[in-house]
C-alpha positions in Angstrom: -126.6 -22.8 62.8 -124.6 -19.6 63.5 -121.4 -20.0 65.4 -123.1 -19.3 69.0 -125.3 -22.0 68.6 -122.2 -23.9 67.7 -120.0 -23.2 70.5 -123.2 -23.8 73.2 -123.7 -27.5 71.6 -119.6 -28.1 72.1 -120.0 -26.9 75.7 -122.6 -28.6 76.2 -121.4 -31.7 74.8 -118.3 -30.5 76.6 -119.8 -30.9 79.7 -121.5 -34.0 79.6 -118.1 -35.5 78.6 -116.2 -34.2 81.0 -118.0 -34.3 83.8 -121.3 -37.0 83.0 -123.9 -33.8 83.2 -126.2 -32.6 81.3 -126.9 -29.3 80.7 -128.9 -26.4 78.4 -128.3 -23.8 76.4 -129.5 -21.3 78.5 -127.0 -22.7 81.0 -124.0 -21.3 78.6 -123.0 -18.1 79.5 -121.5 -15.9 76.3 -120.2 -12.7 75.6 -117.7 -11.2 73.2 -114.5 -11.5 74.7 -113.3 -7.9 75.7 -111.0 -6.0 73.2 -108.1 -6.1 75.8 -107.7 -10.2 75.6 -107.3 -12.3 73.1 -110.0 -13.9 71.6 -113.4 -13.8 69.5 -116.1 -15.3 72.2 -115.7 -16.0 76.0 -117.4 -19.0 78.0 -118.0 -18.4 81.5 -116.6 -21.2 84.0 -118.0 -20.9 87.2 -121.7 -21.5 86.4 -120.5 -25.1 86.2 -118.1 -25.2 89.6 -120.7 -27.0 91.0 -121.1 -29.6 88.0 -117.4 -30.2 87.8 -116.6 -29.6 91.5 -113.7 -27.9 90.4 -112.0 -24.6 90.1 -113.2 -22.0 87.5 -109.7 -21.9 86.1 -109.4 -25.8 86.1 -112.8 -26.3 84.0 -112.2 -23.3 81.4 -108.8 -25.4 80.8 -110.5 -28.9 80.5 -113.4 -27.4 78.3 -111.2 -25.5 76.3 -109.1 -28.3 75.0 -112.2 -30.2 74.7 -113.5 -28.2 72.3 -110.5 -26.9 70.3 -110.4 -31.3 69.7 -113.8 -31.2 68.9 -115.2 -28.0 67.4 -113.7 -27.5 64.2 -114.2 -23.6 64.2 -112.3 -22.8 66.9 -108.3 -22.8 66.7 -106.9 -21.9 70.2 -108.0 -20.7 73.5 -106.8 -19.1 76.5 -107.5 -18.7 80.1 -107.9 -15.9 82.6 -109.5 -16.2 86.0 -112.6 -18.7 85.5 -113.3 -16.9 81.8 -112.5 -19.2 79.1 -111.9 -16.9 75.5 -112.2 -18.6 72.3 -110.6 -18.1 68.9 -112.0 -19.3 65.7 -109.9 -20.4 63.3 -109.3 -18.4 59.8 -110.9 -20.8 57.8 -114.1 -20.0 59.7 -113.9 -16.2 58.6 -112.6 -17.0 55.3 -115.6 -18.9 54.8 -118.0 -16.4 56.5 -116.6 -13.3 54.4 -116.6 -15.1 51.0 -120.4 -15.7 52.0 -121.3 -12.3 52.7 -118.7 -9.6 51.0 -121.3 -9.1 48.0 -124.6 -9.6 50.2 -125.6 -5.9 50.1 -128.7 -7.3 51.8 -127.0 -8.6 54.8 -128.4 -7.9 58.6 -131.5 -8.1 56.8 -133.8 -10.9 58.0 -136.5 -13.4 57.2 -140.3 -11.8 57.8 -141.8 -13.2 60.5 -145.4 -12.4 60.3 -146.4 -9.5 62.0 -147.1 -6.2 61.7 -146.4 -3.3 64.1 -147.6 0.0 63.8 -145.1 3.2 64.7 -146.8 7.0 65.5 -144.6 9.5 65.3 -144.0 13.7 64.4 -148.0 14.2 65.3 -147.7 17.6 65.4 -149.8 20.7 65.9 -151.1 22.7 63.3 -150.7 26.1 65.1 -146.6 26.2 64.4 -144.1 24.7 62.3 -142.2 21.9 62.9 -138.9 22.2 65.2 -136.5 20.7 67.0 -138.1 18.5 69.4 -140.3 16.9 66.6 -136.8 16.3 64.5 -135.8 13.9 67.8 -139.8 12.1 67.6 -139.1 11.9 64.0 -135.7 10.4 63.2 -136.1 8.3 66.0 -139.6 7.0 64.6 -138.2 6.8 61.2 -135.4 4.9 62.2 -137.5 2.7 64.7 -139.5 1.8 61.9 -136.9 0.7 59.6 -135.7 -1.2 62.1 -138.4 -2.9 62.7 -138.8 -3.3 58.6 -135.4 -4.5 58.5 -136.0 -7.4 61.6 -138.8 -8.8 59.7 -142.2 -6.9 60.8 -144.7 -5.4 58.3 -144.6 -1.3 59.4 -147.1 0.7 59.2 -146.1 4.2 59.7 -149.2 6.6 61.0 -149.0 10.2 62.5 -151.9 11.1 64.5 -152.0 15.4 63.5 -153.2 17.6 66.6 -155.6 19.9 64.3 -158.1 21.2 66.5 -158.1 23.2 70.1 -158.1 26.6 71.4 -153.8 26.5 70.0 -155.4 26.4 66.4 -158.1 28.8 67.6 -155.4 31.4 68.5 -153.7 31.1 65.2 -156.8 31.3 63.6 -158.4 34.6 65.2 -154.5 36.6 64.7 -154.8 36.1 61.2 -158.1 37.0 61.4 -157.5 40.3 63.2 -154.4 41.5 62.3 -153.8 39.3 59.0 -154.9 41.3 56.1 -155.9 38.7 54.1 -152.3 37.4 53.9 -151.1 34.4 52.2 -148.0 32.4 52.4 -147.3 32.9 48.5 -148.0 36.9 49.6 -145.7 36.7 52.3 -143.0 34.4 50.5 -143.5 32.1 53.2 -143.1 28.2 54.1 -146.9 27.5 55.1 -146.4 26.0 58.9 -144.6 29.2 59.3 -146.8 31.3 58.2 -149.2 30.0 60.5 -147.0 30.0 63.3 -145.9 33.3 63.2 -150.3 34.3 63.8 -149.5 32.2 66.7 -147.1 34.0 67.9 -148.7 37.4 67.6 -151.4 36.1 68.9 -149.4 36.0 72.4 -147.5 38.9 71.8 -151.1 40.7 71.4 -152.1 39.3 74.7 -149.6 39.9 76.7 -150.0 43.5 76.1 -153.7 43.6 76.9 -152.6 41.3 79.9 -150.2 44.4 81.1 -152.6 46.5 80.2 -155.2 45.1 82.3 -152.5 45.1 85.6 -153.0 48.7 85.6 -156.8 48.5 86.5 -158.4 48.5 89.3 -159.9 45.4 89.3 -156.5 43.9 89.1 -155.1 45.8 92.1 -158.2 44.7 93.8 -157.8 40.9 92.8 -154.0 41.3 93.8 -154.8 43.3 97.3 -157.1 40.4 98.0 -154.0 37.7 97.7 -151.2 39.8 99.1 -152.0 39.2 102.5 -150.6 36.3 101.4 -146.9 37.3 101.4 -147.4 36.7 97.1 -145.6 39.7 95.6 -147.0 41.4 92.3 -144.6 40.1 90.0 -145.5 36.3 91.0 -148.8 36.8 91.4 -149.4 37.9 87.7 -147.7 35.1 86.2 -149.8 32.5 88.4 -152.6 34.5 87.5 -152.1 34.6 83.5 -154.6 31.6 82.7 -157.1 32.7 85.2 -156.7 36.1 83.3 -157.0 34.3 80.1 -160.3 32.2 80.7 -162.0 34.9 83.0 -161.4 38.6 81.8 -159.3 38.5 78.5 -161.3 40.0 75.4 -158.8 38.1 73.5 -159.4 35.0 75.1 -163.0 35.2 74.7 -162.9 35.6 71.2 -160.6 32.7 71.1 -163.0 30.1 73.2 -165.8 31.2 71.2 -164.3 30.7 67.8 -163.7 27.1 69.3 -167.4 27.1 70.3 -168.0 27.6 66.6 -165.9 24.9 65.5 -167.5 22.3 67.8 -170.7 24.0 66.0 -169.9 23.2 63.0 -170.3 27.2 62.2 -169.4 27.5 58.1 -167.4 30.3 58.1 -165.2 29.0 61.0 -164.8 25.8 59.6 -163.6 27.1 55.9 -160.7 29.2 57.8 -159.7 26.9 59.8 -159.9 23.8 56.4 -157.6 26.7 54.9 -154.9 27.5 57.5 -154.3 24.3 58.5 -154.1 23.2 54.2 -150.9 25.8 54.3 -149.8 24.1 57.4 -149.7 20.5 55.7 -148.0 22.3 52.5 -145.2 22.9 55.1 -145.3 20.2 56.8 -145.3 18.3 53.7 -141.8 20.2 52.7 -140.0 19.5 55.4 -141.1 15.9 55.2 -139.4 15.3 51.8 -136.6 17.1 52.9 -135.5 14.4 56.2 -136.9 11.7 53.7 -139.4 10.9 56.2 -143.2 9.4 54.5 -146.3 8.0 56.3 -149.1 5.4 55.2 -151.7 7.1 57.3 -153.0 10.3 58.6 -155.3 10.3 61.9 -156.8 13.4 62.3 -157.6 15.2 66.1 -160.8 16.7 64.4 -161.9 12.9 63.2 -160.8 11.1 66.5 -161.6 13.7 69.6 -165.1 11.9 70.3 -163.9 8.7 70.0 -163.7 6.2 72.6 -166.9 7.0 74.1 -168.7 3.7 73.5 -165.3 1.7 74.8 -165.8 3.8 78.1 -169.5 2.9 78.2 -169.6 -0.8 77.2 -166.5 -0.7 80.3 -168.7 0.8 82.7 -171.4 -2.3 81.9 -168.5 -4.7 82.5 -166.9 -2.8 85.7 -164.0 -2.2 84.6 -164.9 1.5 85.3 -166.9 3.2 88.1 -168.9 6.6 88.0 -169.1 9.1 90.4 -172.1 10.9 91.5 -171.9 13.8 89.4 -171.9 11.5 86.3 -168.5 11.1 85.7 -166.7 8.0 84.7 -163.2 6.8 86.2 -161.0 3.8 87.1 -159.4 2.9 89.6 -155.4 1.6 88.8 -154.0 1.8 92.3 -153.7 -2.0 92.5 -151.1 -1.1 88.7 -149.4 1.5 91.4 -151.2 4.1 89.6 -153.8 6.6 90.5 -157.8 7.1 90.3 -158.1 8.0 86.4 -160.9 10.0 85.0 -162.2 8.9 81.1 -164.9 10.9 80.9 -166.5 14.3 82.7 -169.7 14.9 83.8 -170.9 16.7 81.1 -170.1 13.5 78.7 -167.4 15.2 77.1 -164.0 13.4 76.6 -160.9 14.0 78.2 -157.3 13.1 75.8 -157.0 9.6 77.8 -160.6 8.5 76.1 -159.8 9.9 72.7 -156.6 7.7 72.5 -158.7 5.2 74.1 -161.0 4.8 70.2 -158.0 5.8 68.3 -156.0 2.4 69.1 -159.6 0.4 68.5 -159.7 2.1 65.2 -156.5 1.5 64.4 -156.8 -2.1 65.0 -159.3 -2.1 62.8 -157.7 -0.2 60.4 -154.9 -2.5 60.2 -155.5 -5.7 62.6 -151.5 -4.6 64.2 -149.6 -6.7 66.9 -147.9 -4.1 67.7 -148.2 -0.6 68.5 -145.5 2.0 69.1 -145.9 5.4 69.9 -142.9 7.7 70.1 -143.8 10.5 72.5 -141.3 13.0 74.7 -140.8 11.5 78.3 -143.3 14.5 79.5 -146.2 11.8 78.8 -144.9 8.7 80.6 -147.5 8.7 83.0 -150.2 9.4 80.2 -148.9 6.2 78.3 -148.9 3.8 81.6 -152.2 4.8 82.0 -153.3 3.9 78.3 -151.7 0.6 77.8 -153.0 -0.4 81.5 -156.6 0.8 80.7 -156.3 -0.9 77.1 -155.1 -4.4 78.5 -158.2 -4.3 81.1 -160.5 -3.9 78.1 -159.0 -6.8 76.6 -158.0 -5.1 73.7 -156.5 -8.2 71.3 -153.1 -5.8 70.7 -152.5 -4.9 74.8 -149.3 -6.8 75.2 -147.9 -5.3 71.9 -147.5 -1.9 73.1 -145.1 0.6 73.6 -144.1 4.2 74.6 -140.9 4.8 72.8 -140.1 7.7 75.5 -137.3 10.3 74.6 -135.9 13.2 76.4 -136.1 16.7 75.1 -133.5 18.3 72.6 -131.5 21.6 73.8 -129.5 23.7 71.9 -126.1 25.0 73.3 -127.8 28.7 74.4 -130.5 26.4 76.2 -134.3 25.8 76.2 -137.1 26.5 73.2 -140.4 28.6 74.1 -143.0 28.3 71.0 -145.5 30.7 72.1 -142.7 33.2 72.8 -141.3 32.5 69.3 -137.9 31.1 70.8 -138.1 27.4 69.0 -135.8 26.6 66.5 -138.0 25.3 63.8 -137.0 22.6 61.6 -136.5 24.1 58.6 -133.9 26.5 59.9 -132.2 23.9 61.8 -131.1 22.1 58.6 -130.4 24.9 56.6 -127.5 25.9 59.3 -126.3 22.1 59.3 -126.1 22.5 55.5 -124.6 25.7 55.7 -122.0 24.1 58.4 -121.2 20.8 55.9 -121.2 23.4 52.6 -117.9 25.6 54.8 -116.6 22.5 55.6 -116.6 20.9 52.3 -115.0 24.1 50.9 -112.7 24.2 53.1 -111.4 20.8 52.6 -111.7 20.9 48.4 -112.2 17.7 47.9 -115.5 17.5 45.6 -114.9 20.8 43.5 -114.4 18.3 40.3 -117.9 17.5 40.5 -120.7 19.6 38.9 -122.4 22.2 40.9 -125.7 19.6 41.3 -123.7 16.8 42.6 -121.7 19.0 44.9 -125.0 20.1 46.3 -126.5 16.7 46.8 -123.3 15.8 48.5 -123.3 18.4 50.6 -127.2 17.6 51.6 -126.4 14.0 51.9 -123.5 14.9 54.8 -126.0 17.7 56.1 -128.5 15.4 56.9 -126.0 12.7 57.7 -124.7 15.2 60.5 -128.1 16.1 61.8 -129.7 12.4 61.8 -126.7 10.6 63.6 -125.9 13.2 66.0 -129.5 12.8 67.8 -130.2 8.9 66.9 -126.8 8.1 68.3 -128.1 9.4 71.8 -130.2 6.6 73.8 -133.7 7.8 73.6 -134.5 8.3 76.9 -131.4 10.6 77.5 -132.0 14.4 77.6 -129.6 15.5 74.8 -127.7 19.0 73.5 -127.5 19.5 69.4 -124.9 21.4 68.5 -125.2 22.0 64.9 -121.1 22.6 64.8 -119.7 19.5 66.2 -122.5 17.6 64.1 -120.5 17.8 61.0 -116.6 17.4 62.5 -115.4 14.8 60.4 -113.1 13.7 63.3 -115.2 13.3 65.8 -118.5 10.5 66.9 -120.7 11.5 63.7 -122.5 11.1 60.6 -119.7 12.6 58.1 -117.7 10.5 60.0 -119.3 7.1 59.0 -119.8 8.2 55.7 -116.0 9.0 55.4 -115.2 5.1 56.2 -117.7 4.0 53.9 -116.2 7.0 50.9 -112.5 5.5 51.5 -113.8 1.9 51.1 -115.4 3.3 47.5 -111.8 4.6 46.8 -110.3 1.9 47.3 -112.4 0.2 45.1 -111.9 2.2 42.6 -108.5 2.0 42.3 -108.6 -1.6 42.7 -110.8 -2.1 39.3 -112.0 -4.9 38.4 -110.0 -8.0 40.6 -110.1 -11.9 40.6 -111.0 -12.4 44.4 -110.3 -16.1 44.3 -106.8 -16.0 45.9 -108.4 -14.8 49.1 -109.0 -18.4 49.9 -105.7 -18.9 50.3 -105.0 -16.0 53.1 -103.8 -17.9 56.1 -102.8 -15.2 58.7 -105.0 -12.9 59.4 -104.5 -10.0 61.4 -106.5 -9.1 64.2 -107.8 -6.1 63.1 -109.2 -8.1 60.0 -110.8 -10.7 62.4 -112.3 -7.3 64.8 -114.0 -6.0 62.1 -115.4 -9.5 61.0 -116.4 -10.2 64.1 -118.2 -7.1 64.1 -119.8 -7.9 60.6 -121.1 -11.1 62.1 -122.6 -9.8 64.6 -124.7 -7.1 62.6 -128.0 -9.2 61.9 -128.1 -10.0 65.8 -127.6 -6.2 66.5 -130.4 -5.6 64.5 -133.3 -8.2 65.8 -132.0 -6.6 69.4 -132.6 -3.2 68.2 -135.9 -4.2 66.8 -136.8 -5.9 70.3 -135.7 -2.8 72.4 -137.0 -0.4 69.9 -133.2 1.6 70.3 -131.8 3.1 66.8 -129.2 4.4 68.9 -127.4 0.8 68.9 -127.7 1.0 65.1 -125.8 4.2 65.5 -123.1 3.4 67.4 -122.0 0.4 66.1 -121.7 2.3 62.2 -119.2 4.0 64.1 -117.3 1.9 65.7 -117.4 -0.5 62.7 -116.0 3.1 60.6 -113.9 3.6 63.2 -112.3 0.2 63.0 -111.8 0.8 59.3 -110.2 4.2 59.5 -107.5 2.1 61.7 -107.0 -0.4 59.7 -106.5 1.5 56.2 -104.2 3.6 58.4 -101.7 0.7 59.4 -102.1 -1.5 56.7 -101.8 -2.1 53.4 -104.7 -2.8 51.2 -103.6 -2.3 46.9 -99.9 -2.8 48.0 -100.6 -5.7 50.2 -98.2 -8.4 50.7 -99.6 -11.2 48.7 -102.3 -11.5 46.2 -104.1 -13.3 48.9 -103.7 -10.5 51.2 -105.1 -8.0 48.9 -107.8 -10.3 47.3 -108.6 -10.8 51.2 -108.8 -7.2 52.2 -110.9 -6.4 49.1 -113.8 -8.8 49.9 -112.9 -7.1 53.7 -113.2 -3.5 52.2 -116.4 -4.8 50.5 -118.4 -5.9 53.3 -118.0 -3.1 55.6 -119.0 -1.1 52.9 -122.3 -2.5 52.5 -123.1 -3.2 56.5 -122.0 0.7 56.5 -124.2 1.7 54.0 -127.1 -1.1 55.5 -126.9 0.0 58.9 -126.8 3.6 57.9 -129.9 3.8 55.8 -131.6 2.1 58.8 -131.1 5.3 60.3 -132.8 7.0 57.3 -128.9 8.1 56.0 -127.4 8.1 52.5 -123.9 7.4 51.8 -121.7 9.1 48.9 -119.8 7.8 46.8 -117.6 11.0 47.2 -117.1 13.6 49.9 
């Protein structure tokens, strides 16, 4: 029974004592009593003013003595305006720390049957990975372990957006203009390579697109809408896709090259099977590097004409409706949504059905309860839709799902334009938070006795330290800045930061060597810093199951530093080798111990190694 549970049976029993009634749990009100009182867990009085018909202040008294009489945890209480704060006696942590000190394992709990399934990265396969997908990845990868971590079987599964006019573009620059280029020609990263034919491939049409201004069937089209009031400049950027599907030559070739692929044209096919095998080599790198791994692909080429038969057998059961022209829709305005279409007149699918047969099949795949899928905030209409259309099929999994919805990373010079080659790929990113943690490290000497590999794998483990907390810290649906700088700041709300608490703690064991523990028993006065941080400790598995539940890493974040944070204070004003007693310091070790490994716990939930030096 954890000490919760305990307190909410001595108030209840508490209540029926005092005052002949009987109450629930769910009647107890609880919190963690605030840092500015005294105290470890705070009752509130007035739910039971009516019970008592008595003041607030008047029943927090009466209950409180009650239950420092009759509850052998707590030790003392005290009173302020109708909130009744609790302390539990030493003997209770004494007790609670010998239990857990060497539990490296703790926070971790029981499995509890199910299985969830997490989609995150997806990515396209006409450019490399950047900084948006570092935000879907960390905080899928992170998710996931949570979820591990809170008892669910995870199945990790990236759905890879491989087909499309995008991948055609790519596809017909290299064609044109590539020479028969490789990446191992070019000495380049794969997903890069690729991208970059992206990228010329919109450089290349926007000069035949300013080209094309000049002529007079442009002047014409532009004369016919200026009466309009629509200057020239405005008008040609509305224009551009209209340009782009009606009168490019580059854009032609582009659709048709599509056309080809939907034809299952040989030649087509083989380019495309090798572009996008450079792409995975790249994607694959950068992968490894954020120590990120899946169980299962889903391809865009495999799933893009599923979903047709669920549409179909949906239309024989009415949950859908078609339209004259023969195509399918359905109607969620009672769900305060809108008149949805699933499929076009011309049978083809729109990306609603497709993700309509790609949960079915992954149900199948894998028989999930859950299904979570980790997708920028620019598709929260797109998932409402889904999971409503899904639970009107009766789809076995449609209570279990989830849009983890995050907001869009910026850098401190502002937004990223892919087709204008503006992002900040992922690859690059890292390398300037490892260049960042390398000056740092220099400048602060402190690992120069290690050799020149294990300097570098520090330096990568507070690299990737700084780039993971700094955007898992943020709650997901907040619109954030990275600022590769101030990632790596050892003083400040980060990832070198943590690690830092948990180095010192290694230090300090060190130094201590090999100790008898045993006198710890016999600490009697503890300080309140020592019962903060243990308060904090116990709360770590509950932290967790409510991360799980909420599907928020950034909880797991912030409490790593404020439990570091709490450390760092307490090494600075006291004594841990050259405590006071052998108690004291046989106390403080198994103290030092413990944050240590729900450091180094809650950390790696985050997908983030600790050193042992730094």
């Amino acid at each position: 029974m954890s000490i919760i549970e305990i307190i909410q049976n001595g108030v209840i029993q508490g209540i029926k004592s005092l005052y002949g009634a009987d109450i629930t749990a769910d009647q107890v009100t609880m919190n963690s009593t605030r840092k500015e009182f005294e105290g470890d867990y705070t009752v509130v009085a007035f739910s039971f003013a009516r019970i008592a018909r008595k003041k607030p202040d008047d029943i927090a008294e009466e209950l409180g003595n009650y239950l420092v009489r009759e509850v052998e945890q707590i030790e003392r209480f005290n009173v302020i305006k109708g909130f009744l704060n609790l302390s539990l006696s030493n003997a209770f942590w004494r007790s609670f720390l010998m239990d857990v000190f060497q539990d490296e394992a703790y926070g971790r709990l029981p499995a509890n049957g199910k299985k969830v399934m997490v989609e995150f990265s997806s990515p396209n396969t006409n450019k490399p990975l950047h900084l948006g997908h570092i935000r879907n990845i960390l905080l899928g990868w992170s998710t996931s372990r949570i979820l591990e971590a809170a008892g669910y079987k995870v199945v990790r599964v990236q759905i890879v957006n491989d087909r499309g006019i995008a991948i055609c573009k790519s596809m017909l620059a290299w064609q044109k203009y590539g020479q028969g280029a490789s990446p191992e020609s070019a000495g380049e990263k794969g997903d890069h390579f690729v991208g970059d034919y992206y990228v010329l491939f919109e450089k290349k049409f926007q000069e035949e697109y300013k080209e094309w201004q000049q002529r007079d069937e442009a002047r014409q089209l532009f004369a016919s809408h200026s009466e309009n009031g629509q200057n020239e400049e405005a008008f040609f950027k509305a224009f551009k896709n209209n340009y782009f599907n009606k009168y490019s030559r580059l854009g032609a070739e582009a659709k048709e090259m599509l056309l080809q692929w939907e034809g299952g044209d040989e030649a087509t096919i083989s380019l495309w099977k090798q572009m996008n095998s450079w792409v995975y080599q790249g994607f694959d790198e950068t992968y490894r590097q954020l120590g990120v791994e899946f169980d299962k692909l889903y391809f865009e080429s495999d799933t893009y004409l599923l979903g047709k038969d669920a549409i179909q057998k949906g239309l024989e059961q009415g949950v859908f409706y078609q339209k004259e022209d023969g195509s399918v829709w359905i109607d969620l305005t009672d769900a305060g949504l809108d008149h949805k279409l699933v499929l076009r007149s011309d049978g083809t699918s729109v990306y609603i059905t497709q993700d309509i047969g790609t949960a079915q099949k992954r149900y199948q795949d894998f028989g999930v309860d859950k299904m979570v899928y980790v997708v920028a905030d620019e598709q929260n209409y797109h998932f409402q839709v889904l999971f409503e259309i899904l639970k009107r099929l009766g789809e076995p999994y449609a209570n279990g799902l989830y849009h983890l919805s995050y907001g869009m990373v910026d850098l401190p010079t502002g937004k990223m334009k892919s087709r204008e080659g503006t992002v900040v790929d992922a690859d690059d990113l890292m390398a300037e938070v490892v260049a960042e943690a390398r000056a740092n490290t220099v400048e602060r000497d402190t690992i120069s006795g290690l050799s020149e590999e294990e300097q570098e794998a520090v330096i990568r483990q507070i690299a990737l330290a700084a780039l993971k907390f700094f955007i898992i810290k943020v709650q997901p649906r907040k619109r954030m800045v990275f600022d590769p700088k101030e990632s790596v700041d050892l003083q400040g709300q980060t990832g070198p930061y943590v690690q830092n608490a948990y180095v010192r703690v290694q230090s300090v064991l060190r130094k201590g060597g090999e100790q008898d523990l045993s006198p710890a028993a016999g600490y009697q006065q503890l300080e309140s810093q020592e019962k903060e941080m243990l308060n904090m400790i116990y709360g770590f598995p509950g932290l967790v199951q409510l991360a799980a539940e909420e599907y928020d890493p950034s909880s797991i974040a912030n409490f790593c530093y404020d439990l570091a944070k709490a450390y760092h204070r307490f090494y600075h004003d006291h004594s841990i080798l050259n405590a006071q007693s052998a108690e004291a310091k046989a106390f403080r070790l198994q103290l030092s111990q413990a944050v240590a490994n729900v450091l180094r716990h809650g950390m790696s939930l985050l997908g983030i190694e600790m050193p042992e030096r730094m």
